[in-house]
C-alpha positions in Angstrom: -12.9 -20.2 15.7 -14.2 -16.7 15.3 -11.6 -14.2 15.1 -12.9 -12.0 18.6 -13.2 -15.5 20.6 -8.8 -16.1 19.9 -7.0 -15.0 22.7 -5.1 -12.2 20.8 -7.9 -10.7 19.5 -9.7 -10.8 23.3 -6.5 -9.0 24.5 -6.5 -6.1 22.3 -10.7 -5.6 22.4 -9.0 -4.8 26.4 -9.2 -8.0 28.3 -7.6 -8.8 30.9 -6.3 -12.6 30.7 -5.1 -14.5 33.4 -2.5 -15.6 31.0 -1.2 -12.8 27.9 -1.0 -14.5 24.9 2.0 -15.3 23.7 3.9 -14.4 20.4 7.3 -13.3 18.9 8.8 -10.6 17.2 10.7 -12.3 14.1 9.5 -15.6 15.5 10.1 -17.4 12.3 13.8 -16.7 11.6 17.2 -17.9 11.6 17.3 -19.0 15.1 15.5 -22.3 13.6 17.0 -24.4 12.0 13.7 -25.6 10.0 13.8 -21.6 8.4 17.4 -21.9 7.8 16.7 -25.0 5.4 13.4 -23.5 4.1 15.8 -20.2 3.4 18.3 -22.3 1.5 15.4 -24.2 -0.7 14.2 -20.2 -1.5 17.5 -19.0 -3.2 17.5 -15.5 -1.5 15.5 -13.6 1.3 13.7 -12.0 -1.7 12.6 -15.2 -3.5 11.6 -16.0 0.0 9.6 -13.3 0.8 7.7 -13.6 -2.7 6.8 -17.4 -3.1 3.9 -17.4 -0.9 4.3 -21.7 -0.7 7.6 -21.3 1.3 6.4 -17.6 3.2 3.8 -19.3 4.6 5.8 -22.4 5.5 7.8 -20.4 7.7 5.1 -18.4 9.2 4.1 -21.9 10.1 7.1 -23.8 11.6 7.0 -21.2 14.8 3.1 -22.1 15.2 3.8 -25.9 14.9 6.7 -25.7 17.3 5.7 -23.9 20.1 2.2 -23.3 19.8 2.1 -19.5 19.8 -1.4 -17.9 20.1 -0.4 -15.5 17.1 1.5 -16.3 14.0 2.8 -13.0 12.0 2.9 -12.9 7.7 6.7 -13.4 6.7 7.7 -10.7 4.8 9.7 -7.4 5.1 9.0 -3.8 5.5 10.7 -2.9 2.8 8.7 -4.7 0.2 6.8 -1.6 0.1 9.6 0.4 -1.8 10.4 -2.1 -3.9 7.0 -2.0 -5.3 6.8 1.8 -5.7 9.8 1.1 -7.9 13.3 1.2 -5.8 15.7 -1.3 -6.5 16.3 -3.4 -3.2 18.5 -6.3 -2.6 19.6 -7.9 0.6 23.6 -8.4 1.0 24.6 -11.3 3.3 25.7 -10.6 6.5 25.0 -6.5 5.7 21.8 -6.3 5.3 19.6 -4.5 2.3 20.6 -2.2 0.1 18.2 0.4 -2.1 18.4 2.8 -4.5 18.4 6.2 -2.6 15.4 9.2 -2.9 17.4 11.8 -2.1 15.3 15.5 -4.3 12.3 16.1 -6.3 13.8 14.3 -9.1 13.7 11.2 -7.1 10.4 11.0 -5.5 9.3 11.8 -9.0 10.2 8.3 -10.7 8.4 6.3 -7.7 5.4 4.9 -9.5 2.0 5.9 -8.0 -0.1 4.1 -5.0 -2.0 2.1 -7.2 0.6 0.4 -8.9 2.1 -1.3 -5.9 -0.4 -4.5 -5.8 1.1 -6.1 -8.8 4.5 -6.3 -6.7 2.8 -7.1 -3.9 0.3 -10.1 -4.9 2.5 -13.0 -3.8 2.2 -11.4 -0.5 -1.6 -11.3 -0.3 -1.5 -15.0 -1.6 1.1 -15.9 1.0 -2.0 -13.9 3.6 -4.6 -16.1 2.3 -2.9 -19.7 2.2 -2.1 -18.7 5.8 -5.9 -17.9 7.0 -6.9 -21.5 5.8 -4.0 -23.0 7.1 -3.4 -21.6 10.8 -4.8 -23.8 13.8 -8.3 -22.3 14.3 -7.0 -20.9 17.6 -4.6 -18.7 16.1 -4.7 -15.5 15.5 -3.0 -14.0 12.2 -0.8 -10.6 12.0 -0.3 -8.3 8.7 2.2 -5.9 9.1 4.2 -2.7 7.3 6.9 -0.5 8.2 5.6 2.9 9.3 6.5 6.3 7.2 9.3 7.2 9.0 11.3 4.0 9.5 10.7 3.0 5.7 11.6 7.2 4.6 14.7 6.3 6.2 15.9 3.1 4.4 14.7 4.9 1.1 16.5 7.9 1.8 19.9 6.3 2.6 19.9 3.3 1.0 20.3 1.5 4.2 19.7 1.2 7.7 21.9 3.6 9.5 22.8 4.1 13.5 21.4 7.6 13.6 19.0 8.3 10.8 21.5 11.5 9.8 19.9 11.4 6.2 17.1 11.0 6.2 17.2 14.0 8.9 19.2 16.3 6.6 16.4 15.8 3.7 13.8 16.3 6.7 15.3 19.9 7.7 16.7 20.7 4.3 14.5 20.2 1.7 11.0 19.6 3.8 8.6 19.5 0.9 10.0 16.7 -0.9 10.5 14.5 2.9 7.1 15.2 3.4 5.8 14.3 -0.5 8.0 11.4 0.1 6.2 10.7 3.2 2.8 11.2 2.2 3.6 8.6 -0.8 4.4 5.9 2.1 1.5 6.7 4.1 -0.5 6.2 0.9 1.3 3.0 0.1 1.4 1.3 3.7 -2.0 2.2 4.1 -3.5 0.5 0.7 -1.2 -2.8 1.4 -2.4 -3.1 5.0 -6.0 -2.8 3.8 -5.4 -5.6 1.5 -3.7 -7.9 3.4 -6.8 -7.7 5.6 -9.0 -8.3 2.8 -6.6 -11.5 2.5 -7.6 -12.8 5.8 -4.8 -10.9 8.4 -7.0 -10.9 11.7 -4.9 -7.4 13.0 -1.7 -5.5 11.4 1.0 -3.7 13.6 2.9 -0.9 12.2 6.4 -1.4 13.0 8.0 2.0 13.5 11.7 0.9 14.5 13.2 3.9 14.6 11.1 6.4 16.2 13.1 7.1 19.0 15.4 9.2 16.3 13.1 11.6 15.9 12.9 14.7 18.2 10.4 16.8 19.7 7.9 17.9 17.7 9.3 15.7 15.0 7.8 12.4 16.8 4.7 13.9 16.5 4.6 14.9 12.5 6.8 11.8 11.4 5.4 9.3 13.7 2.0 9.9 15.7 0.5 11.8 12.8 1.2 9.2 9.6 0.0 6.6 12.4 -2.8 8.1 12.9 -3.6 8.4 9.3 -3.3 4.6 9.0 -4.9 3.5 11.9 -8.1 5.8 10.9 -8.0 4.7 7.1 -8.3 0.9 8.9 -10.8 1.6 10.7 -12.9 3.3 8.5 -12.7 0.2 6.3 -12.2 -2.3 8.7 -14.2 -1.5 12.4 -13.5 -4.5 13.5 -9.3 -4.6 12.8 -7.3 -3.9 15.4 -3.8 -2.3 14.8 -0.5 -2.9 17.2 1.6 0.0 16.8 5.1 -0.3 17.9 7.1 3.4 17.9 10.2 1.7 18.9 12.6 3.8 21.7 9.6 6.4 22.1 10.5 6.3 25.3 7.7 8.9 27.6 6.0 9.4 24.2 4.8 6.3 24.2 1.7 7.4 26.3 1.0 10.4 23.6 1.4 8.1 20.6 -1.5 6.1 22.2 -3.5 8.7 23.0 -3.4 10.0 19.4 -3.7 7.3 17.4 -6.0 5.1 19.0 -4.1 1.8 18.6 -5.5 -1.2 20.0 -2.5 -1.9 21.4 0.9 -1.0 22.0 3.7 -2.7 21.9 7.1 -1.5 24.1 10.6 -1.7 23.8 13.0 -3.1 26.4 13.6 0.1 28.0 10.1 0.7 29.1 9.8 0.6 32.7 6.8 -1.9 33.5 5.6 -0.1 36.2 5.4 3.3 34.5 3.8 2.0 31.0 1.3 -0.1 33.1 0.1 3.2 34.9 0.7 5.7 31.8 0.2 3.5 28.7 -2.1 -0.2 29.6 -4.6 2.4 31.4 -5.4 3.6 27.7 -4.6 0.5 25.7 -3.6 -3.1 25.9 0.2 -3.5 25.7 2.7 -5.2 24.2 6.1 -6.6 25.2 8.4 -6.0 26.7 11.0 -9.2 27.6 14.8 -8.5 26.8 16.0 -10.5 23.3 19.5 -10.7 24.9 16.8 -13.3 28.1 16.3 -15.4 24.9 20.2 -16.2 24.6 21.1 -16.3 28.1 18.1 -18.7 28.9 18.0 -20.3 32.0 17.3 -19.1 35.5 17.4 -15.1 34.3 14.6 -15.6 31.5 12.6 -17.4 33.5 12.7 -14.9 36.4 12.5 -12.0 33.9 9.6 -14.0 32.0 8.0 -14.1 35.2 8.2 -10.1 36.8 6.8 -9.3 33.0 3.5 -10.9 33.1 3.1 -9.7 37.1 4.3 -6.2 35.8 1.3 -6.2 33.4 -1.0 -8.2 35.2 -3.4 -5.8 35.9 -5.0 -5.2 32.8 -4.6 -6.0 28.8 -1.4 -7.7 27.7 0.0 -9.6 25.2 3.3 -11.2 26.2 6.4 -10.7 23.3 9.9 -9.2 23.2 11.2 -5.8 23.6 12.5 -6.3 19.7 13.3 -9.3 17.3 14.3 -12.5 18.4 17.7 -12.5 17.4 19.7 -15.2 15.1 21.6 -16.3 17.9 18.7 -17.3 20.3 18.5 -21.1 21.3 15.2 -22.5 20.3 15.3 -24.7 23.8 15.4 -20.8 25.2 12.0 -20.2 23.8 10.3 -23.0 25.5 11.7 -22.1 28.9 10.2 -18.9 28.3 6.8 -20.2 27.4 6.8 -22.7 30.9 7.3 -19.5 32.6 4.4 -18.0 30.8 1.8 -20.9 30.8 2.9 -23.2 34.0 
């Protein structure tokens, strides 16, 4: 099936559907079972992430489940600085850990842009197993970590509730955050352009923590490097579309779309339906925006809340998903309540 005929692709060229396809953030994770025993035959998350015969598996097992109408490339956002040379592990039950960038001296040992693909192969390998393998209905989804959210974890070492340091280096040493950003605008936007050349349909750009960013630092850190990405796609790619997803944006949102052109937008929990639908869809199909916490619960309340979110964005281009991440705690049962509520 052609790529522009899938229902995911039909949705962010601004169609209206009578039903929004249907995927997941983290949809293959540790809520199933079949990842958790995939996971143990990899060794670590790493080893996962870089043998393209097990990342593809569990980009798979979601698809073969439940059918989704999009399936998104396992991997991590910060496999990007890895390659430019940080050292990165993941600590169970913490989370990862990198070597900090925190002056000149720092930025200076990252390896250059062009450097990054030998890292990065097993990922475009784990891309094109996946475009030969996917049902012919399905649509397939590249992604990064946008500038800011990845500056962060390289900055601190680790994610962190308020982004403090990655804010101190911003405001205190400014030309060295913004060299450091540059470099992972570069970077993002050379590994999105190949995993398109692997056979990813769209890419999203997963900014998760945009909403720490204030003022007219949203615009600089976020919109701008977003821009930059989105325009180096298209110029090689017309015919990619990019999901962007500035996580907590919150009234930005509408701005971020009107800047960078995304084909679509994806929205947090918080959004209001009713206000992105009349501020944000008018410009752009949407994404989102169901509660994780629904996909615990189950039952009557993620049915009902299922429901009010495909009437709240009924009126024009939608593609149904989460707010965030599926978390490790979801039911699996939980998912297909979700998608009866969806489909009928």
């Amino acid at each position: 099936m052609k790529s522009r005929n899938k229902l995911l692709m039909r949705a962010m060229a601004g169609e209206t559907l009578p039903v929004p396809p249907v995927w997941m953030m983290r949809q293959a994770g540790r809520y199933l079972p079949e990842y958790r025993a995939t996971r143990a035959r990899a060794g670590s998350f790493l080893d996962l992430c870089y043998n393209p015969e097990l990342a593809a598996e569990v980009t798979l097992q979601p698809i073969r489940r439940y059918g989704f109408d999009a399936a998104i490339l396992f991997a991590d956002i910060l496999l990007v600085p890895q390659a430019l040379g940080a050292d990165l592990k993941f600590v169970e039950g913490e989370g990862p850990r990198l070597s900090t960038i925190t002056d000149a001296a720092g930025l200076a040992a990252l390896k250059p842009v062009e450097d990054i693909h030998e890292t990065l192969s097993p990922v475009y390998e784990t891309v094109k197993r996946l475009a030969e393998e996917l049902p012919a209905e399905t649509a397939l989804i590249g992604f990064a970590g946008a500038p800011w959210t990845v500056a962060t974890y390289m900055i601190a070492g680790r994610g962190t509730p308020d982004q403090a340091p990655a804010r101190r280096l911003m405001y205190g040493d400014p030309e060295t955050f913004d060299a450091l950003m540059d470099r992972i605008t570069e970077a993002t936007i050379a590994y999105l352009l190949r995993q398109i050349e692997a056979g990813a349909e769209c890419v999203k750009i997963f900014d998760s923590w945009a909403g720490g960013l204030p003022g007219e630092m949203f615009e600089k850190y976020t919109i701008l490097p977003a821009k930059r990405i989105v325009d180096a796609i298209r110029a090689a790619h017309p015919g990619v579309p990019v999901i962007g997803f500035p996580r907590g944006a919150g009234g930005n949102y509408a701005a971020y779309v009107a800047a960078t052109g995304v084909e679509c937008c994806a929205l947090d929990t918080s959004v209001d339906p009713a206000w992105a639908a009349k501020e944000v869809q008018t410009r752009t199909c949407v994404q989102g925006n169901l509660d994780p916490l629904l996909m615990v619960i189950g039952g009557r309340a993620l049915s009902d809340a299922a429901k009010r979110c495909v009437e709240g964005f009924s009126g024009g281009p939608h593609v149904f998903n989460l707010g965030h991440g599926i978390t490790p705690d979801a039911d699996p049962a939980h998912v297909d309540v979700m998608l009866k509520a969806i489909r009928g």
